[in-house]
C-alpha positions as CSV (number, residue, x, y, z in Angstrom):
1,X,-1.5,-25.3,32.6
2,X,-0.8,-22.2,30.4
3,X,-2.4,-20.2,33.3
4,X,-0.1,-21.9,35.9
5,X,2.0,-19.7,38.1
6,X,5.9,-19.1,37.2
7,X,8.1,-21.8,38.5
8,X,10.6,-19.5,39.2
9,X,8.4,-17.2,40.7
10,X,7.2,-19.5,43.3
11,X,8.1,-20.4,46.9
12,X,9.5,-23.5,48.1
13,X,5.7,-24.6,49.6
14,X,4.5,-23.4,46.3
15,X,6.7,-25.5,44.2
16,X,6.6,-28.4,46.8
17,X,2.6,-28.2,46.8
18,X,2.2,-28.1,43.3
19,X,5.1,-30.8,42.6
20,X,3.3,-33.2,44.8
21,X,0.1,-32.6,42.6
22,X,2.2,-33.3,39.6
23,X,3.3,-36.6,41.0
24,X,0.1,-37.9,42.1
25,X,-1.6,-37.1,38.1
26,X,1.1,-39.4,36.8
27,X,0.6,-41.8,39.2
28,X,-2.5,-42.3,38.5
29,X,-1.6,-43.1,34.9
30,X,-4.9,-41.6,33.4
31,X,-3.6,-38.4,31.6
32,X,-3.1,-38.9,28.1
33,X,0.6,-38.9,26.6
34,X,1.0,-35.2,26.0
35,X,-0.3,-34.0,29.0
36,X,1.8,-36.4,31.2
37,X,4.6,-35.5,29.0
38,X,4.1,-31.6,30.0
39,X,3.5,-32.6,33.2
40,X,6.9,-34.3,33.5
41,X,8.6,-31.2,32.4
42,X,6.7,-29.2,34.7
43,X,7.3,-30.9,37.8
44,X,11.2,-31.5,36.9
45,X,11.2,-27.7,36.8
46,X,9.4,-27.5,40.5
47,X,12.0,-30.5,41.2
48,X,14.8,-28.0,40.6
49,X,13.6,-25.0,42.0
50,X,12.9,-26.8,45.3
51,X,15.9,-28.1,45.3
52,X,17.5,-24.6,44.5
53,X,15.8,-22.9,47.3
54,X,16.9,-25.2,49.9
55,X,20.5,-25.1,48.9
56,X,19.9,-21.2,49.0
57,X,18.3,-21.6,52.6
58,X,21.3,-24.0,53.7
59,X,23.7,-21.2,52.2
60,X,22.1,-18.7,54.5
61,X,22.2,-20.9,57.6
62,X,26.0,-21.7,57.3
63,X,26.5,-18.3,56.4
64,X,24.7,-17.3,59.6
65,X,26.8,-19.4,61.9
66,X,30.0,-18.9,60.6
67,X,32.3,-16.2,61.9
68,X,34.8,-13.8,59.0
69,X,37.1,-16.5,59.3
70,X,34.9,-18.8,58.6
71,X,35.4,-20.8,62.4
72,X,32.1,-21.9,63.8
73,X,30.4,-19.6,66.2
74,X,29.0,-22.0,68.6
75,X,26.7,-23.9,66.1
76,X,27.0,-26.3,63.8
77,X,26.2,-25.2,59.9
78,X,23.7,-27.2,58.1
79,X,24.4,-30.2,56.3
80,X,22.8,-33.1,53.9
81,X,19.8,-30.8,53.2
């Protein structure tokens, strides 16, 4: 995994991609201790950085349909993502 992309410099699809990958290996139960070990890590990093970029894309959407006063414009803002 040394060669493995950045977490933080991936994309949500990236991170999501890769975290599913992560999942399924431990799954499987037939990585040996350490590498399940860094594998946990790893995929509770693309765990939070998934969960960062949506609250950053939530952020945007309310921001987008919210007036100066902060009334809605006509549409709801996001919620529960």
């Amino acid at each position: 995994m040394s060669d493995a992309k950045p977490v933080e410099e991936m994309t949500f699809e990236e991170a999501m991609r890769e975290l599913e990958q992560v999942v399924g290996k431990l799954e499987r139960g037939d990585v040996p201790l350490e590498d399940s070990i860094a594998l946990y890590e790893r995929g509770a990093a693309l765990k939070k950085r998934c969960e960062d970029r949506l609250k950053a894309a939530e952020e945007k959407v309310e921001a987008i349909t919210a007036d100066a006063e902060g009334n809605a414009t006509g549409t709801r803002p996001a919620t529960g993502l």
